[in-house]
Each structure stands twice: as structure tokens, then as C-alpha cells.
C-alpha positions in Angstrom: 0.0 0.0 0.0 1.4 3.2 -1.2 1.7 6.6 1.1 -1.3 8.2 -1.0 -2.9 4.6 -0.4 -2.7 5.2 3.5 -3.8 8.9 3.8 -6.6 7.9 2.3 -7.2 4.7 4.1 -9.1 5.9 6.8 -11.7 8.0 4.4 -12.9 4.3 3.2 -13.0 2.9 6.3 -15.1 5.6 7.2 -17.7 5.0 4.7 -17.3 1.5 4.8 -18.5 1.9 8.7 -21.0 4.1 7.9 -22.9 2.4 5.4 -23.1 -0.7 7.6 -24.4 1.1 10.9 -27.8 2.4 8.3 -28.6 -1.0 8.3 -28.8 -2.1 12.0 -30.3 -1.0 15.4 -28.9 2.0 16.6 -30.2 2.4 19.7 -32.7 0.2 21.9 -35.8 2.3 23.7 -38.8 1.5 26.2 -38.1 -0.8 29.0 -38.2 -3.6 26.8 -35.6 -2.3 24.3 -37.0 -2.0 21.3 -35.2 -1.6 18.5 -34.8 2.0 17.0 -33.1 1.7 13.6 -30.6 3.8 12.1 -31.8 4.3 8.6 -34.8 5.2 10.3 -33.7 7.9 12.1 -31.7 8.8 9.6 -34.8 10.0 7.4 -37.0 11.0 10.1 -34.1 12.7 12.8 -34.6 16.5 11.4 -37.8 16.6 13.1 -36.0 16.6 16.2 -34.2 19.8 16.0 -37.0 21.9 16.9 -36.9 20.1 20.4 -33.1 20.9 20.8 -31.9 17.2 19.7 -29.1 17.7 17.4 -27.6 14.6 17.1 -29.1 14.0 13.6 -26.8 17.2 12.6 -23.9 14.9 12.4 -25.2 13.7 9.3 -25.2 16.3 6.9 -21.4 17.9 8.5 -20.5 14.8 8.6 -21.2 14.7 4.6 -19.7 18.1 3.9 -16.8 16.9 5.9 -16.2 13.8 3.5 -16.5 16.3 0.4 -13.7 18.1 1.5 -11.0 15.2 2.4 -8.7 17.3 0.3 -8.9 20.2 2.2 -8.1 19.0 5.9 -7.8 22.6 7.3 -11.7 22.1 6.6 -13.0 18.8 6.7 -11.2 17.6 10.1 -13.0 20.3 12.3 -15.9 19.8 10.7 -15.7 16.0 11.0 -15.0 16.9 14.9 -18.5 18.7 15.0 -20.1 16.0 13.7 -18.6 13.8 16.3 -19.7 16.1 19.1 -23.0 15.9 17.0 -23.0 12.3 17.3 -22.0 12.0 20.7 -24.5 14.2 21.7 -27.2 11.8 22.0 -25.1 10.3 25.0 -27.0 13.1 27.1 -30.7 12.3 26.1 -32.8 10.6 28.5 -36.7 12.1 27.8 -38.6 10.8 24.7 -40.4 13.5 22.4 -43.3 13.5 20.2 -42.1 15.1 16.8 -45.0 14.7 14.9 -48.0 13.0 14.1 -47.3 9.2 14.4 -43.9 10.3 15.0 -41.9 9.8 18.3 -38.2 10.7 19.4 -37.7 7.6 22.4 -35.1 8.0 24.4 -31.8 5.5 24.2 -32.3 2.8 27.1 -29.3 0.8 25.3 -27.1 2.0 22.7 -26.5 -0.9 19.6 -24.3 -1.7 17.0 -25.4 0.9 14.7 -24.6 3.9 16.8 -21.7 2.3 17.5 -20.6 2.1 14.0 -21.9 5.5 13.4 -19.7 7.1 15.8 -16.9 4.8 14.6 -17.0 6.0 11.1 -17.3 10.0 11.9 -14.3 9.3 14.9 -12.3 7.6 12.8 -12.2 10.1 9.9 -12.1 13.4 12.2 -9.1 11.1 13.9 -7.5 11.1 9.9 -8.1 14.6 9.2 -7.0 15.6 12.1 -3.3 13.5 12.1 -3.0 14.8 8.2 -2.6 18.4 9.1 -0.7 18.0 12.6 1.7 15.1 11.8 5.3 15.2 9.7 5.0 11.3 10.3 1.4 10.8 8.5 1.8 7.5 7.4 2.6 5.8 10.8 0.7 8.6 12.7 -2.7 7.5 10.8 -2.6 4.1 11.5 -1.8 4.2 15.5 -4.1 6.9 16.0 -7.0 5.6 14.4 -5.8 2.1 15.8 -6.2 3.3 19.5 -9.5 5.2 18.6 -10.9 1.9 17.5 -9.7 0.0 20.0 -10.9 2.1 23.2 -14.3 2.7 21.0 -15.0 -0.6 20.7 -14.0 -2.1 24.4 -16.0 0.7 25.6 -19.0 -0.1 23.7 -18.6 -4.2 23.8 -18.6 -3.9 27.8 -21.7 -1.5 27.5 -23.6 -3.8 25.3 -22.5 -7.3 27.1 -21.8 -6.5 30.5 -23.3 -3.3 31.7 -26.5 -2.9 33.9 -28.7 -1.5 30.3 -27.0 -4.3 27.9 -28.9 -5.4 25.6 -27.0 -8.6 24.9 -28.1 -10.3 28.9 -32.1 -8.9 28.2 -32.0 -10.8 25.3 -29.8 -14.1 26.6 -32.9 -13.8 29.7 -35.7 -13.0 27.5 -34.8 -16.3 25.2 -34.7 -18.6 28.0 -37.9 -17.4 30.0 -39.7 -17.8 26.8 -38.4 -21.3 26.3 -38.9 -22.2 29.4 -43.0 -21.0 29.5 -42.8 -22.6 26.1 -42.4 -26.1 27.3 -45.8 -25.5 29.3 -47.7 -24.4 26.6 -50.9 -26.2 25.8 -54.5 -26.5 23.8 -56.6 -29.9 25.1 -60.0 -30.3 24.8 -60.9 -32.9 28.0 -65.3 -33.2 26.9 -67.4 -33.4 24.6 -69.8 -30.4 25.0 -73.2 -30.0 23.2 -75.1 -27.7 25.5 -73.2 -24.4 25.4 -76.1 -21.8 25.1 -75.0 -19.1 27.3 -71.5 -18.1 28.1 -69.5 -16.0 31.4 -66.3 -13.8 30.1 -64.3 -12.6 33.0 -62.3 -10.3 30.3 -63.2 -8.5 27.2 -60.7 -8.4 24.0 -60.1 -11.5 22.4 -56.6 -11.9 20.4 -55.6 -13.7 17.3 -52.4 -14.0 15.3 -51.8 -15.2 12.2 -48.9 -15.8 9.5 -46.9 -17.6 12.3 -43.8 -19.0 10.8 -40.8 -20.8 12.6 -42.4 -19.6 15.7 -42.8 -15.9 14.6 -45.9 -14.1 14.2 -46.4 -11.5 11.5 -49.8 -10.4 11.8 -51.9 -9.8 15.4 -55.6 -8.3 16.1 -57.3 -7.8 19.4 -61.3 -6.9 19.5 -64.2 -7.3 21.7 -66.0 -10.2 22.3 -67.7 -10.4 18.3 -71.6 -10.5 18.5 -71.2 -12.9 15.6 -70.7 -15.6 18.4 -74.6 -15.5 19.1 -74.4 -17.1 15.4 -72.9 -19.9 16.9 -76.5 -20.6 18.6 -75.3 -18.4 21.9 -78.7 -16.6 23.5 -76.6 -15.0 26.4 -72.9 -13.3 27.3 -72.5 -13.1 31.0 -69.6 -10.5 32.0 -68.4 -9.0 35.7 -69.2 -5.0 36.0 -65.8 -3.4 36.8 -65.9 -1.3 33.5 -70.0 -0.6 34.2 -70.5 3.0 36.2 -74.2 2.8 35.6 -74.7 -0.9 36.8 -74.5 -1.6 39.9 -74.3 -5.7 40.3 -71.4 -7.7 40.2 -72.2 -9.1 36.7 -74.2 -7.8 33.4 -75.9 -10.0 30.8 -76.5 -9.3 27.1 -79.1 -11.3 25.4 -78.7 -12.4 21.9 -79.8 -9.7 19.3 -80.0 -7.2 22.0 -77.2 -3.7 22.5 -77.7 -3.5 26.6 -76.3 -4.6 29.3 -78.7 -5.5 31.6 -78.1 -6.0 35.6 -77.3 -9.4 37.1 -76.8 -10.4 40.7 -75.4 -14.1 39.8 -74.4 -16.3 37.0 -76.7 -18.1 34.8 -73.9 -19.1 32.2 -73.8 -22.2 31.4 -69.7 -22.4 31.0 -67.5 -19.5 32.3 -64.8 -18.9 30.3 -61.8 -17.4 32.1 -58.8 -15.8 31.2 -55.7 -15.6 33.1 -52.1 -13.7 33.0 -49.3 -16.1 33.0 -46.3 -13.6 32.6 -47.7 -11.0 35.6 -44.5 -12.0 38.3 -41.8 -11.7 35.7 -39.9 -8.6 35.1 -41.5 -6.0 32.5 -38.0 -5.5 30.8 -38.6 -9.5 29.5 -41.5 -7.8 27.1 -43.5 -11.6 27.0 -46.9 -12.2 27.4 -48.6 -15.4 28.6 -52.6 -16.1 28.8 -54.3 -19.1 29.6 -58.0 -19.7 28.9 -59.7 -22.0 30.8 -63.5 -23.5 30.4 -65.5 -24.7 33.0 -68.7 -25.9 33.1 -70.6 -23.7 35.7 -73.0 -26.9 36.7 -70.1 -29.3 37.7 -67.1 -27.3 38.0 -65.1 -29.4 35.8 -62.8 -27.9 33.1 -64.1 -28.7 29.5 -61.1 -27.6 27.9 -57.8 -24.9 28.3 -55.3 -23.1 26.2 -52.0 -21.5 26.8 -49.8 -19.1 24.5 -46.8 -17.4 24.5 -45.6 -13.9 23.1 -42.6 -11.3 22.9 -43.3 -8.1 21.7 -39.9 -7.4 20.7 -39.1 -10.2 18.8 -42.6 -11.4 17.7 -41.9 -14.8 18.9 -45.2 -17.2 19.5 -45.3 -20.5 21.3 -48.9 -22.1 21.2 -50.8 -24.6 19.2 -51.4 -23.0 15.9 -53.2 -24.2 13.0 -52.1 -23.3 9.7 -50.1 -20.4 10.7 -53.0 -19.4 13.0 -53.8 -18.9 16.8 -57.4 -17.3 17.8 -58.8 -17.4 21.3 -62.2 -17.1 19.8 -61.7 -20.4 17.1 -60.4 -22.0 20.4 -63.6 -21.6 22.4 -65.9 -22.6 19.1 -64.4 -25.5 18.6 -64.2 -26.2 22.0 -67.7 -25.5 23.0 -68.5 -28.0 20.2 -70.4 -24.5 18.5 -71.2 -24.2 14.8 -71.7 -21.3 13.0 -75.4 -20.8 11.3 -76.7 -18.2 8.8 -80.2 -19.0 9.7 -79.4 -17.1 13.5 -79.4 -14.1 12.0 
């Protein structure tokens, strides 16, 4: 490699760096880290400056910096800026609302993309900076930009493996909770039910996912109990009446074809449907979800028939008994409940 080779060396590197870091998480937000992406941020970061964020600054200097490698008097202070730029979002710790649908969060974790973006501005205002100070450029640019890297990254690789925020751990602890719930995931049927003509929920949403591949869900929807279960041949829903200001009994019942809730001092459902939290003692930070659904005939007390799931927000993972790429709490009681839908209820 030839002297013009090496003083150049570092401007590649640079880019190199930079191009890679557009591609991957920059920074991890929320308490369950989710992933903020680089090129992201990249288009949407100007709407920030209005709020006094000026990290996405770096960007443009950062540009004009790389324009001018021949004029170093120029380009290394404005690589520097761009640095400080950079390194500016170090001292951000309150999330902001840009604009419509738009949100500044606040770095939790720090990933390998603002690593790499930092790397690649550092490492060329580190360049500049040795080509107009040094008589010894050649040698100069290569240690300099050597220990630059090397403190960088052993600062960063401790941050995102061994600190208290890193990333690296919430994962490694997220991955084994979730495997470990996943083991006592379930979806049995235990009777045969033919009677189901009235029905207790002790919640109100049901949820659904769909396009579940190699255990990762694409798609998820979350509603109210659907009225087109009283197609199924159901004449009553039975619910308790925390949500109810204007009703004052412990539970309200809906008959089929009819909008009210009316008052009810006890249960008349025939099976009570109940759902339950699995994931409520672990820590928030995990991100997973857990619900079982349990059915239980109201007259005996037996369980007809349960159902267990598994979910991470971040990651999208599912663990449950799908069926062609689909998990739905309400196909779960149908088919349970031994219930068959019929046009002529209408």
C-alpha cells in the first residue's frame, strides 16, 4: 500500500463503517428495548431539532466533511463537530413527540449501529485531524486511528454485554424465559360439549395471530368479544361489571340480538370462560406475554377444555398450538364449545 494509499485509508474505512451502521439497530428504547433503527432515524431525525436534539446534525457535517477530504484545514474540524453531533445523543434521556405518528424515544441501550456510526465519523475526524498535525502521516494514521478503534470498541462491547442496560443479557434472559413457559404451553380439549347456550367472560378483548412461521408471528388483532358468536346458537354473554358506572351488580348479561347490558346479581352461564395472565411476576424489561383460557362448566365445575400461548413483543416470537399459521382465542372456544356457525341465526 502506497503513502497516498494510507492517507486515504481511513476516508474508506469511514464510509465503509457508515454504510453498515444504516442498516442495523442504533439504539434500543422503552423498557423492553425496542429496536430504534438507524436508517430510520436517519430519514425521520430532522424533526427533532425543533426540540433541541441535534444529534441527527452529524449527518449532513459529517457529509460536507467527506466532500472536503482534500482540504483538511476544513474537513477535520468539521468532522469533529459532527462527532460532538454524534455524541450528543449520549445526554438524552426524555422521549419526544415530533409529529403525528412520529416519536423521538429516548436510548435505554445504545446498539451496534450507533456504535458504528460514531466509529465511522471518529475515525475520519481522527485522519483529518493527524494529516494536518503530523510530519509522520503515514505511521501517525494508523496508530491513532488504531487506538481510537480499540478504546471505542471495548467501551462499547462492555456496554452492550456487561453493563446494567446491555442489551446482549435482556435478550440471553428474555430467550430462556420464553423457552422455558414454552415447554408448558398447551391447547386440550378434555369433553365433549353440546349444551353451550349461554356463556361468562371474566375479560373482554379477544386476540388472534396469524402468519406464524418458525415460531414468529407476523400479523396480530385484538377486539371485543364479536356479536357474531350469538351465530354460533349463543342466547346470552354473562360479564363482571368493573368497567359498568351505571350498573350496579357484580355481573351484566347481554341477550342475543339485544345492545344492553342489563343487571345481574349471579351467573346463569352455562360455562365460564376465564382468562388468566401467566407472565404478571416476571420482570416488564422480558416484554412476554402469557394467557391461559380455561373453560368450565358452571354446573359441575369441571374444566371442558384450556389453552396456553406465549408472546414477545420485541421479537414477535409465539409459542402455542397453531393451526395453519393461525392462533385465535375465539376459534379456540368454538371448537371447543362444540359451536357451529349458522346463517339461519341471523
Amino acid at each position: 500500500m502506497d503513502n497516498k494509499q494510507v492517507k486515504t485509508a481511513h476516508y474508506r474505512l469511514s464510509i465503509a463503517l457508515y454504510l453498515i451502521c444504516l442498516v442495523l439497530p442504533a439504539y434500543y428504547a422503552t423498557e423492553i428495548r425496542t429496536p430504534e433503527y438507524s436508517l430510520e432515524l436517519l430519514a425521520f431525525g430532522w424533526l427533532a431539532l425543533n426540540n433541541g436534539i441535534i444529534s441527527w446534525l452529524a449527518n449532513p457535517i459529517y457529509i460536507i466533511a467527506l466532500v472536503t477530504l482534500k482540504r483538511p484545514l476544513i474537513s477535520a474540524p468539521l468532522a469533529i463537530i459532527a462527532l460532538v453531533c454524534a455524541l450528543s445523543t449520549l445526554s438524552y434521556s426524555e422521549s419526544v413527540l415530533l409529529a403525528d405518528g412520529v416519536m423521538y424515544k429516548a436510548p435505554m441501550s445504545f446498539g451496534w449501529g450507533y456504535f458504528l456510526w460514531v466509529l465511522s465519523i471518529g475515525v475520519y475526524a481522527f485522519g483529518q485531524t493527524v494529516n494536518i498535525f503530523s510530519f509522520n502521516k503515514q505511521y501517525s494514521l494508523v496508530i491513532t486511528n488504531a487506538l481510537f478503534i480499540v478504546v471505542s470498541t471495548s467501551i462499547f462491547l462492555h456496554h452492550y454485554y456487561f453493563s446494567a442496560n446491555s442489551v446482549y443479557k435482556l435478550h440471553k434472559e428474555r430467550k430462556q424465559t420464553f423457552d422455558d413457559l414454552c415447554s408448558k404451553t398447551e391447547s386440550v380439549v378434555l369433553a365433549t360439549v353440546n349444551d353451550a347456550d349461554s356463556l361468562y367472560f371474566n375479560y373482554y378483548t379477544l386476540a388472534g395471530y396469524s402468519k406464524i412461521y418458525n415460531g414468529i408471528y407476523h400479523s396480530s388483532r385484538f377486539g371485543l368479544v364479536p356479536p357474531v358468536i350469538y351465530d354460533y346458537g349463543i342466547q346470552s354473554i354473562e360479564r363482571n361489571t368493573q368497567s359498568y358506572e351505571n350498573i350496579s351488580t357484580p355481573y351484566a348479561r347481554q341477550l342475543v340480538h339485544s345492545k344492553d347490558w342489563k343487571p345481574a346479581s349471579k351467573l346463569e352461564a352455562s360455562y365460564l370462560i376465564k382468562k388468566s395472565l401467566l407472565t404478571e411476576s416476571l420482570n416488564p424489561a422480558l416484554g412476554l406475554h402469557g394467557f391461559e383460557i380455561r373453560i368450565t362448566s358452571s354446573k359441575t365445575g369441571d374444566d371442558i377444555a384450556r389453552t396456553s400461548y406465549i408472546t414477545s413483543k420485541v421479537e414477535k416470537w409465539f409459542c402455542g398450538e397453531s393451526i395453519s399459521g393461525i392462533y385465535s382465542e375465539f376459534e379456540f372456544i368454538t371448537k371447543a364449545l362444540n359451536l357451529s356457525y349458522n346463517k339461519s341465526l341471523k
